[in-house]
C-alpha positions as CSV (number, residue, x, y, z in Angstrom):
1,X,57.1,125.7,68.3
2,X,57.1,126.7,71.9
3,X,60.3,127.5,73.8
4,X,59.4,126.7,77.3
5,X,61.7,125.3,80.0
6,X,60.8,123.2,83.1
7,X,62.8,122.7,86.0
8,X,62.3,119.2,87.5
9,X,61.8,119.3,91.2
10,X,64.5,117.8,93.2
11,X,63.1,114.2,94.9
12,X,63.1,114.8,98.8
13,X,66.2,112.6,100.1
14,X,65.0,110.3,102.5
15,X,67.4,109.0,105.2
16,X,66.7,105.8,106.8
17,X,67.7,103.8,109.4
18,X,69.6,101.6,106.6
19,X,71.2,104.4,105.2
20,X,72.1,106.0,108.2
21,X,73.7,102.2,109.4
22,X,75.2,102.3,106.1
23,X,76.8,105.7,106.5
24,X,78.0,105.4,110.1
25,X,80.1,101.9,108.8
26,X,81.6,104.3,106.1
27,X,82.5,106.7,108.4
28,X,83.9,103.7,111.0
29,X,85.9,102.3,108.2
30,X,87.4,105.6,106.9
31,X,88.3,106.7,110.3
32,X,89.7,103.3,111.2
33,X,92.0,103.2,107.7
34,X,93.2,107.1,108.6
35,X,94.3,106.5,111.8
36,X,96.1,102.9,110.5
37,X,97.8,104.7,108.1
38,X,98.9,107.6,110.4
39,X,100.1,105.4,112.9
40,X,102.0,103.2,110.0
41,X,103.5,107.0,109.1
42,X,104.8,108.0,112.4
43,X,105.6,104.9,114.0
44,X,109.8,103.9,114.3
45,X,110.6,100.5,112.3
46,X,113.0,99.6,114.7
47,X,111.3,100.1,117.8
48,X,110.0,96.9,120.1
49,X,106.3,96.2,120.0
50,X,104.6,94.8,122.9
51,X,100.9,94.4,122.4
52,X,97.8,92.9,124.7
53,X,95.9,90.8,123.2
54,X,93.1,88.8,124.1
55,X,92.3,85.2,122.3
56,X,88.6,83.7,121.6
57,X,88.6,82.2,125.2
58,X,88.7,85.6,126.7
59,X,91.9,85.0,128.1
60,X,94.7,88.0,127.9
61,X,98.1,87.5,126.5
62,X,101.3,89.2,125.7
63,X,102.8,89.7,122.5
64,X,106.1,91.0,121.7
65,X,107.9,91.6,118.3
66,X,112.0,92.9,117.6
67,X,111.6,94.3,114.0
68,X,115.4,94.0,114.3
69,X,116.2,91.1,115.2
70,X,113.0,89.8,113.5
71,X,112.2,87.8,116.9
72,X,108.8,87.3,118.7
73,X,107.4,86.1,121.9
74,X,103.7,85.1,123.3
75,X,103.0,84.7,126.8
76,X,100.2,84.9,129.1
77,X,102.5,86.7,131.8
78,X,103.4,90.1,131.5
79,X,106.6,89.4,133.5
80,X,107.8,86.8,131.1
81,X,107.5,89.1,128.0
82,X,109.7,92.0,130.2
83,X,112.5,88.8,130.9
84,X,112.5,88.0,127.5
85,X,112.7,91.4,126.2
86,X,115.7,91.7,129.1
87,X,117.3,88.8,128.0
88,X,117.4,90.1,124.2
89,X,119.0,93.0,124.9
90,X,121.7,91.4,127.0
């Protein structure tokens, strides 16, 4: 009986196009989730939220939330949101 070993040769990775689209959506995905989950970390419960939004239509709207009150607005002018917010805090 003969006590030889073989190594087997490592198979040359190949990266392709797919893979490489595949990786890059990881990476988009992972980086998306961190910074989601830092800003859910350091952001205040009880502070206003006015976001931008933009429907299907391509038109811009407003959107304003009071975690405290647990009230919310929508409206395409910027100027309405600030009254309402004005007008809550009153």
């Amino acid at each position: 009986m003969r006590n030889e070993l073989r190594c087997l040769q490592p198979e040359e990775i190949k990266i392709t196009s797919k893979t490489s689209n595949i990786l890059s959506f990881i990476q988009e995905l992972l980086h998306n989730f961190w910074q989601n989950t830092v800003k859910i970390l350091s952001s205040d419960y009880q502070e206003l939220e006015v976001i931008q939004k933009v429907d299907r239509k391509g038109n811009i709207y407003w959107q304003a939330y009071d975690p405290i009150s647990g009230k919310s607005y929508s409206s395409g002018s910027e100027v309405d949101v600030c009254m309402w917010i004005e007008q809550l805090y009153r």
